[in-house]
C-alpha positions in Angstrom: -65.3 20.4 26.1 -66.0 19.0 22.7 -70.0 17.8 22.3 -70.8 14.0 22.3 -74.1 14.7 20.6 -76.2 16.8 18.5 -79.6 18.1 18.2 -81.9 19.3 15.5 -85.2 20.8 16.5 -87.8 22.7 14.2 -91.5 23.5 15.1 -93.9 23.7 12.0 -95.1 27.4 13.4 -95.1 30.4 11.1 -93.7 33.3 13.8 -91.5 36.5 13.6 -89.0 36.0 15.9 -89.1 39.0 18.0 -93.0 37.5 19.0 -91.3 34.1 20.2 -90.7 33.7 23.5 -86.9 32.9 23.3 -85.9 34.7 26.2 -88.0 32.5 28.6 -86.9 29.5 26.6 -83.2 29.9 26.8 -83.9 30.0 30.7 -85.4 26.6 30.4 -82.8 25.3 27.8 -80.3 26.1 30.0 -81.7 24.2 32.8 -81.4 20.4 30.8 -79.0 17.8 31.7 -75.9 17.8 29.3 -76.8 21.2 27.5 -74.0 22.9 26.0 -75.1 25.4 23.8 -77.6 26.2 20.9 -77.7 28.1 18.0 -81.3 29.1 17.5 -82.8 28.7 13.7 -85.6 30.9 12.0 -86.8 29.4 8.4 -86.0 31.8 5.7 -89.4 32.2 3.9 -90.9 30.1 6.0 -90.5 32.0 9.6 -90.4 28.5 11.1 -88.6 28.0 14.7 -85.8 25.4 15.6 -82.3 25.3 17.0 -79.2 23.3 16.5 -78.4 22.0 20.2 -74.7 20.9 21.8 -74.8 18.5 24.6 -72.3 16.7 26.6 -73.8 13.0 25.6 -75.7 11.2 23.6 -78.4 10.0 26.4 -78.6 13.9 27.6 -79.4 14.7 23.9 -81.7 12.1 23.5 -83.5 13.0 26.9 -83.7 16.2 25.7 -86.3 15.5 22.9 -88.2 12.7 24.4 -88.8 14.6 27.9 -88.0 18.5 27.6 -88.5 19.5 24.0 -91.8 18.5 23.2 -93.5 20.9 25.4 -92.0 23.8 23.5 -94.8 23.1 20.0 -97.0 21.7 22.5 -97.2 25.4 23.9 -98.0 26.6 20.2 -100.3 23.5 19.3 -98.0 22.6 16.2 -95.7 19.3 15.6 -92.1 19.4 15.4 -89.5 17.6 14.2 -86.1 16.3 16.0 -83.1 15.2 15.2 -79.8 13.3 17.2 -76.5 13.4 15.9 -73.5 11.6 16.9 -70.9 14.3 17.5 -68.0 11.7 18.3 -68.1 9.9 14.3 -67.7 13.3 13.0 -65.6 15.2 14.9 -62.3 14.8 12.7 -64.3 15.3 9.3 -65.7 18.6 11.0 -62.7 20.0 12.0 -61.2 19.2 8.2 -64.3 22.0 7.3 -63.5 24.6 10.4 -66.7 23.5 12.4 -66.6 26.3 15.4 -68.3 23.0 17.1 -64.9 21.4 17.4 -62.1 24.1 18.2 -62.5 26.7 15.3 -62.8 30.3 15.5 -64.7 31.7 13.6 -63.8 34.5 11.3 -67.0 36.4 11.1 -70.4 35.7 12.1 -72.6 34.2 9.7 -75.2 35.6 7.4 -77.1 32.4 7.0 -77.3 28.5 7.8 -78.6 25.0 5.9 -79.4 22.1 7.2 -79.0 19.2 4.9 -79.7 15.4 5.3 -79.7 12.5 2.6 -82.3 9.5 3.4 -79.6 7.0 3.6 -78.3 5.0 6.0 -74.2 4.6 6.0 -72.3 4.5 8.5 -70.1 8.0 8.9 -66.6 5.6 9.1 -67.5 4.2 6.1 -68.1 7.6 3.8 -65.4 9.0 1.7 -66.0 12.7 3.6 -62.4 13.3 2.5 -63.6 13.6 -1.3 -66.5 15.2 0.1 -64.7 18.1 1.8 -62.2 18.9 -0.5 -65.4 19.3 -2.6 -67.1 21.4 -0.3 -64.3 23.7 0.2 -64.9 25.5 -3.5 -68.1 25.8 -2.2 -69.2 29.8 -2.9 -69.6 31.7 0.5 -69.1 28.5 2.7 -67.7 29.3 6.2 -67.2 26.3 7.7 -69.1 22.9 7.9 -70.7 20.8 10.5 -71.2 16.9 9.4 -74.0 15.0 10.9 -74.9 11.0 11.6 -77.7 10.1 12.7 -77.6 8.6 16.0 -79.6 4.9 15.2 -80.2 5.6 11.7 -76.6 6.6 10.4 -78.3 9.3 7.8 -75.8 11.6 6.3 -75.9 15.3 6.7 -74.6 18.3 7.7 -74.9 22.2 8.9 -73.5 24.9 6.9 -72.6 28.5 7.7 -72.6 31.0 4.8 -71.7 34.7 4.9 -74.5 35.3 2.7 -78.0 34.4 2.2 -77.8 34.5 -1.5 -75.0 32.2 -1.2 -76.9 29.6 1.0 -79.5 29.5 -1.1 -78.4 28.6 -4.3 -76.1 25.8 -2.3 -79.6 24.2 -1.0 -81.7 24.9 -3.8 -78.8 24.3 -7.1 -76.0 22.6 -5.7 -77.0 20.4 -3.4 -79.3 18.5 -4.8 -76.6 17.3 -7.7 -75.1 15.2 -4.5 -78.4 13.7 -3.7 -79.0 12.9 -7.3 -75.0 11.6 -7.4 -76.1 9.1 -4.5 -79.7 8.3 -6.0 -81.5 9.2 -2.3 -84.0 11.9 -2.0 -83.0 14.7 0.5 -84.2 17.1 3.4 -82.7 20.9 3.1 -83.8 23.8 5.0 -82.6 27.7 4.9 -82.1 30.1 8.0 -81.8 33.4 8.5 -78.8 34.1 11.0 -79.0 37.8 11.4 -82.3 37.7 12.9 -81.8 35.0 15.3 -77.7 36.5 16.5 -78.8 37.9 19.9 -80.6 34.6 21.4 -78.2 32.3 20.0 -75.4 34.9 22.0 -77.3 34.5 25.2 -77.2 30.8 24.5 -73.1 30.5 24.1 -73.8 29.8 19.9 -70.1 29.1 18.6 -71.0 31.0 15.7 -70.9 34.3 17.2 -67.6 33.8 19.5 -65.8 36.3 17.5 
């Protein structure tokens, strides 16, 4: 089945992945009402650990980080951040870019991922994402394209495969930022290493590595 919701999650922690304890985490993941699957996220330069979530509704997802999630940093004595998404608004947008969220394949496993969100508030029905994506398509190294509204908020954003690191950074650090400035709204961008975090995000059905 397609997912009804989305869900961001990073923990302001410093730690090498192979010290986390994903293994006992996916066990608990997996347990939550709704889940789906997750992609799991470790900040490049940064070391910082969060996960890009699936889940079959938008009042699972948002159960998720008011009642589960929080007790993940609360382990490590950090704050965190959270995000819900709307999968529904943006399902036909995504599949325009090959999301592997909605029915893609995808041709090889990423190399890295960004997260991107503009502080704005616009409904996704009312955004040109057409323009957008044919934009985005030229886009160096891109694999394929996950959009993202904000449940209650309606921010813009997205999640972005690359099959390089090289090539995701200079689309957070150089070319994104030309869209913010284009819409006149500061922006939120963060880089993540894929290769290190492949083996939980397997274990936790990740559609990025179903090839």
């Amino acid at each position: 089945m397609f997912p009804n919701a989305f869900v961001y999650t990073e923990v302001a922690a410093s730690v090498p992945f192979d010290q986390a304890p994903w293994k006992k985490i996916n066990v608990e993941i997996r347990k939550q009402p709704g889940f789906l699957n997750k992609t799991w996220l470790q900040g490049h330069g940064t070391q910082s650990l969060g996960g890009l979530y699936a889940f079959d509704s938008i009042e699972h997802a948002t159960k998720f980080v008011t009642g589960y999630f929080p007790s993940e940093p609360r382990a490590f004595g950090v704050a965190h951040n959270t995000r819900v998404f709307n999968a529904g608004v943006v399902r036909t947008a995504s599949q325009d870019m090959g999301s592997v969220h909605f029915g893609a394949a995808p041709a090889s496993k990423p190399a890295a991922f960004v997260y991107t969100e503009l502080q704005i508030s616009k409904p996704f029905d009312t955004f040109p994402w057409e323009d957008r994506n044919r934009e985005l398509k030229d886009t160096p190294g891109l694999q394929n394209k996950l959009w993202l509204s904000g449940h209650g908020t309606h921010s813009l954003g997205g999640f972005e495969a690359f099959d390089s690191l090289d090539a995701a950074i200079d689309f957070a650090i150089n070319i994104f930022p030309e869209t913010a400035a284009k819409v006149g709204t500061a922006f939120y961008t963060r880089i993540f290493d894929a290769d290190i975090t492949e083996e939980a995000s397997r274990e936790m059905n990740s559609p990025y590595y179903a090839a």
